[in-house]
N, C-alpha and C positions, 0 to 999 in steps of 0.2 A: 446463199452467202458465198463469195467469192473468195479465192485463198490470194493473204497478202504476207508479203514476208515478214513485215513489220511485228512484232509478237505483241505488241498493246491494239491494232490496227481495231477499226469499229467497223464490226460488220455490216453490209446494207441491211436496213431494215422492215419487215414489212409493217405495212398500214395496220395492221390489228397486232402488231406484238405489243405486248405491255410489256412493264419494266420486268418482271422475272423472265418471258421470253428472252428479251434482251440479253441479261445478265450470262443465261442460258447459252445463248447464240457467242456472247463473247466471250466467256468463259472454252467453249469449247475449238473458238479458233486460235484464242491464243498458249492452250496451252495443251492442244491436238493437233494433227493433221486438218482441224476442223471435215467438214462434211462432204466438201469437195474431193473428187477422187475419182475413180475406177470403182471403188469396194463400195456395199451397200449399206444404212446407215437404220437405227432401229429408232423409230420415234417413240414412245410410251403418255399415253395422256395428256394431249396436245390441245389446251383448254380455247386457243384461238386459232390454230389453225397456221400460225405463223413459222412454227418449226417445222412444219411440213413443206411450210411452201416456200423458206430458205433454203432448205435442203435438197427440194428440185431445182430452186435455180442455181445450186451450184454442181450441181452434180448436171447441167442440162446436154453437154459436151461428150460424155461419156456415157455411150449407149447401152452400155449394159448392166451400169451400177442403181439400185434402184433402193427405194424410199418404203419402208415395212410399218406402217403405223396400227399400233394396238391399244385397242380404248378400252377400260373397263367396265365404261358405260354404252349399252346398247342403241339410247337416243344419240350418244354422242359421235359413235360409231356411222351410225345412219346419216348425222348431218354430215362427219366429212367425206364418207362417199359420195353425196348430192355435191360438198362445195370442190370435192377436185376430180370429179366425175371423168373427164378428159386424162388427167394422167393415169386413171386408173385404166380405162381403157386401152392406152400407150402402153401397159402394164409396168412404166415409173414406180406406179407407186402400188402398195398392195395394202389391202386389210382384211378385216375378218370377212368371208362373204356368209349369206344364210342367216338362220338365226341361233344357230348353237351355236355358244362359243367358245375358241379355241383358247386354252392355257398358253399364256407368255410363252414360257419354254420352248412348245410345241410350233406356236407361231413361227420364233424365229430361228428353228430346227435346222433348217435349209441354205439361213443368210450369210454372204460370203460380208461380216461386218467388221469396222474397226469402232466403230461410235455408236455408242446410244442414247439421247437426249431424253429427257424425262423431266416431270412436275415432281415434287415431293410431293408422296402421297401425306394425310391427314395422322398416321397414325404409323408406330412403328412396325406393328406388324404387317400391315399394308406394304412397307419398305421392304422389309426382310424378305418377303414374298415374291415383289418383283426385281428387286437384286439378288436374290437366290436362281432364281430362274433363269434370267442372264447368266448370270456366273457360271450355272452347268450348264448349258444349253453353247457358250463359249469354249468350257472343258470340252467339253465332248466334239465340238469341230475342230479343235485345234487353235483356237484363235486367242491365243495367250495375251494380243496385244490389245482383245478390243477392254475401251473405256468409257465410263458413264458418267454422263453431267448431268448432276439432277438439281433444281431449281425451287426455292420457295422463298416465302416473305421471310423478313430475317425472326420477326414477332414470334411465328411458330416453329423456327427451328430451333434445336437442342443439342447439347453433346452425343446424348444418346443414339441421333441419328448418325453419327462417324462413326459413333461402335460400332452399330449393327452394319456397315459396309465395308467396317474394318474387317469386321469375322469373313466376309465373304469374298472381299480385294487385298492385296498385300498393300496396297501403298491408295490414303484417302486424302485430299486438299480440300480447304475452304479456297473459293475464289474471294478478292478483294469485291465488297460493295458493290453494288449500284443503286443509287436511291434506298428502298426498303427492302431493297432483295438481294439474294446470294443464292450462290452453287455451291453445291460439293461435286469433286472432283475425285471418282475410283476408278484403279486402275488395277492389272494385273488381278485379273480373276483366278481365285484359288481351285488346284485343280481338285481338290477332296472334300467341294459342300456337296451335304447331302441335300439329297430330294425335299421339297415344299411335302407338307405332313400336315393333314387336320388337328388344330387341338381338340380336345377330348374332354365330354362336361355330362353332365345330364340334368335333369330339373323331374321334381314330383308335384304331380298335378290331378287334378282328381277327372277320369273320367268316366262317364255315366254315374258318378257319384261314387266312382272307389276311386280308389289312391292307386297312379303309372309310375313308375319311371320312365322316363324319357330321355331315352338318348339324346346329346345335341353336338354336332361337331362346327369347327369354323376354319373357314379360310380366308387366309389375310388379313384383310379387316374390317370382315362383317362387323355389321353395327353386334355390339352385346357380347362375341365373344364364342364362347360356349359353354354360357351361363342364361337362366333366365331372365330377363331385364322384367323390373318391376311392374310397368305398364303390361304388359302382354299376360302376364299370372292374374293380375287383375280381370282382365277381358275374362282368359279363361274361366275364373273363377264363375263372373256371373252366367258368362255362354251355358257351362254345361250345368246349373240351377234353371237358365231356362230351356236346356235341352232334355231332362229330367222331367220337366214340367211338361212338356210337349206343346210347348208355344211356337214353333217353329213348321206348324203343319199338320194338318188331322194325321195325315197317312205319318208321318214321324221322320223326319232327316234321315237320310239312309237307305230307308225303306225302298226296294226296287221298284213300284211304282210312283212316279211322279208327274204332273203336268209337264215338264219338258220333256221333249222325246227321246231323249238319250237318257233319262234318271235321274236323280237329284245332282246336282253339281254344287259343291261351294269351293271357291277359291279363296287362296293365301295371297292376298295384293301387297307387295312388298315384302318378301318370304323372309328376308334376313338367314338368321341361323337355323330355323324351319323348326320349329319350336311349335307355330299357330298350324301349320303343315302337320308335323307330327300329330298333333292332338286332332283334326280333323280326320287323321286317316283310321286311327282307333277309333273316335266315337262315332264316327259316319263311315263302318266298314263299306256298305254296300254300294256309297256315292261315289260319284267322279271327284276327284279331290285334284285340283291345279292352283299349283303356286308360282309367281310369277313376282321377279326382279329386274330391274336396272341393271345391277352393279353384278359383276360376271362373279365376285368373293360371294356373294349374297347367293347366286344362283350354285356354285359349287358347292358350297357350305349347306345350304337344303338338300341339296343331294344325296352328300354326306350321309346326311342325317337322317334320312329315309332309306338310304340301306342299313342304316346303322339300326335303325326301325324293324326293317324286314326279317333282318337277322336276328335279333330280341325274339320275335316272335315266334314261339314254337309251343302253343298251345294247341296248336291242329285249327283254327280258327280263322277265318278269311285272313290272307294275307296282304297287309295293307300296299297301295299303290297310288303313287300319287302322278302324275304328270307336274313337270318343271319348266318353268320358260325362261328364257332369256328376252326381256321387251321390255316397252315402256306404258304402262298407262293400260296393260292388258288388249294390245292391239291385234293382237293375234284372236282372240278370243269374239265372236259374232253377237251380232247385237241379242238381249234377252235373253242370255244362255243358262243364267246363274239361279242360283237359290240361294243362297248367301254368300256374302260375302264379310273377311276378316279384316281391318284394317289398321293396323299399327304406324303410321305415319314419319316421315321425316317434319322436323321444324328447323332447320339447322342447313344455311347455305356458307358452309364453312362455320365460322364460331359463331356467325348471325342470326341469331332468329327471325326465320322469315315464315310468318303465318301464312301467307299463301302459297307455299309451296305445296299444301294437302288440297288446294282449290282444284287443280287437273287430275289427283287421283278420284276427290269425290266425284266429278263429271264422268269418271271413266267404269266405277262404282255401278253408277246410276243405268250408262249404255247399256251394260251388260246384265244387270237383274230385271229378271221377267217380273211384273208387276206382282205384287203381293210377296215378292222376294225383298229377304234382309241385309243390310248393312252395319255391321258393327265395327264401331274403331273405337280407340280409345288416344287418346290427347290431355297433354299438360292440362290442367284444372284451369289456370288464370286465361288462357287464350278463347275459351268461350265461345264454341264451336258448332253448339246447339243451333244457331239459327240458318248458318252457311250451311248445316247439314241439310235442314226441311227446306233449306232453297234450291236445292241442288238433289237431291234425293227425293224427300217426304216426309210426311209425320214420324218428329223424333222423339222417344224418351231416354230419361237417366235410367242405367238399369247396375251403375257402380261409380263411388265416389270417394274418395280417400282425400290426404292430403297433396298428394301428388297430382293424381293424376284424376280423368273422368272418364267412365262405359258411359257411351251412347248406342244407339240403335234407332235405324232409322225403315220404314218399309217403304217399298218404289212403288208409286201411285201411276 
């Protein structure tokens, strides 16, 4: 985006911006320095790629100011390093490298910035989380003057969201319209927010057929919080009746011997708040236990929650350990590794129910369990899942069914 004097001016636009990029893009020239400049410029969840790639060309001039983009999703992360592969090389542009990933704050610790463009995230606490971290991560350089234009459809925004960047900026604007979208517009970061903080929950769940407590912490905006969500108690509930029962293997889940060489493994495929994590680490002391997410909230928030875990436990009794990932579809993880696997699914791309969004978990499931290994998810009751699972997996049954929701289990043939 190039800087014009004009304060209405429309900035050039790229081929993949849609209308909230847009709104994004003009909001931020005309009522900032816009992007263009010397100083370096913070992108945050950049759903097309277009606020990245305005931002190098307007900054293309000035050799030292460079483009910070921070995903909070790992595939998403991985495609924009593929799609501007080149400026990253240039070292233009920067993001997360590796596969752990680095906290907002932390990211942009180092950047000389006046602007940060961003998506509104889905949820208020998702916001608070990455405008708190801006905010201090600003205090703490000195940089009083940088501002943040965050963007969504107008449908899901709220008042609520200008509170919460009220508390954390001194002065917040709606931009005017475009089409079905809007910006807010914060500015003057306060210099005395405090630190991002896990909320604090627990859930009781019966393991090996007695009653835990289970710690559960969350960041941002893990899906559920740091509370139980009703689908996953349910799993639980039937898991450990057939883990009790010892359906799950002569030798017993856990048990230091197993068919794979390393020892029993079950993973937590989409950890969330690590609730299914937790309870695998207690009832399968002796097994590999890896939980792995997408969403970077979902991956800290498991974490969380398995120190929170560690620390609980002070019975003299193995001390639980899980391994956490940051990825997609468990790509880190080598084919036939697993012995079970947990699966609480997303259906929801945005406020839309999209049934096959669980389509490339279940394939990913499937890669990874060594034959006679299990699958267990659980899904909305009316979506009807049973068959997609034995196509994609193997012979499924019900093993739990409420109103809500349904246990399946499936074994990889």
């Amino acid at each position: 985006m190039t800087q014009h004097p004009a304060p209405d001016a429309t900035p050039a636009e790229s081929s993949s911006a849609d209308q909230t990029d847009r709104v994004i893009l003009r909001t931020a020239q005309s009522e900032t320095s816009g992007p263009g400049g010397p100083r370096d410029v913070i992108v945050v969840d950049d759903a097309t790629g277009a606020l990245i790639a305005e931002s190098l060309d307007s900054m293309a001039e000035y050799e030292d100011a460079r483009v910070l983009s921070w995903s909070s999703s790992a595939a998403r992360n991985r495609e924009i390093a593929a799609q501007f592969a080149n400026a990253i090389e240039t070292g233009r542009l920067v993001v997360s490298d590796g596969q752990d990933p680095v906290p907002l704050e932390e990211f942009v610790a180092g950047a000389d910035a006046h602007l940060a463009l961003a998506r509104l995230p889905k949820s208020l606490a998702a916001l608070d989380d990455r405008a708190r971290r801006l905010a201090r991560a600003a205090a703490a350089a000195g940089r009083e003057d940088l501002e943040l234009v965050a963007g969504g459809r107008v449908k899901h925004m709220t008042r609520h969201q200008n509170d919460v960047l009220a508390g954390l900026f001194t002065e917040v604007r709606a931009s005017l319209g475009l089409g079905k979208s809007r910006a807010l517009r914060a500015s003057g970061p306060r210099p005395d927010v405090e630190r991002a903080t896990p909320a604090e929950g627990s859930a009781t769940v019966a393991v090996r057929g007695q009653e835990r407590e289970l710690p559960l912490r969350a960041v941002g905006g893990v899906f559920g919080g740091a509370s139980a969500d009703a689908g996953s108690l349910l799993l639980l509930d039937a898991l450990d009746r057939a883990l009790k029962a010892g359906e799950l293997g002569e030798s017993g889940p856990g048990a230091p011997a197993s068919e794979g060489p390393e020892g029993f493994c079950a993973v937590d495929l989409g950890s969330g708040n690590g609730l299914l994590t937790a309870y695998l680490a207690l009832a399968l002391p002796e097994a590999r236990v890896v939980a792995s997410d997408d969403d970077i909230d979902a991956v800290a928030s498991t974490r969380a929650t398995a120190d929170a875990l560690t620390g609980a436990e002070d019975s003299g009794a193995s001390t639980p350990t899980v391994e956490v990932t940051w990825d997609d579809a468990l790509s880190q993880l080598p084919d036939r590794s697993a012995d079970l696997v947990l699966l609480n699914p997303p259906f929801h791309d945005g406020t839309a129910i999209d049934a096959t969004l669980v389509h490339g978990l279940l394939d990913a499931a499937s890669r990874v369990l060594r034959p006679g290994g299990q699958l267990w998810m659980v899904h909305n009751s009316h979506l009807r899942y049973r068959a997609e699972l034995e196509r994609r997996v193997g012979p499924a049954r019900q093993r739990a069914r409420d109103r809500r929701f349904t246990v399946l289990s499936a074994e990889r043939v």
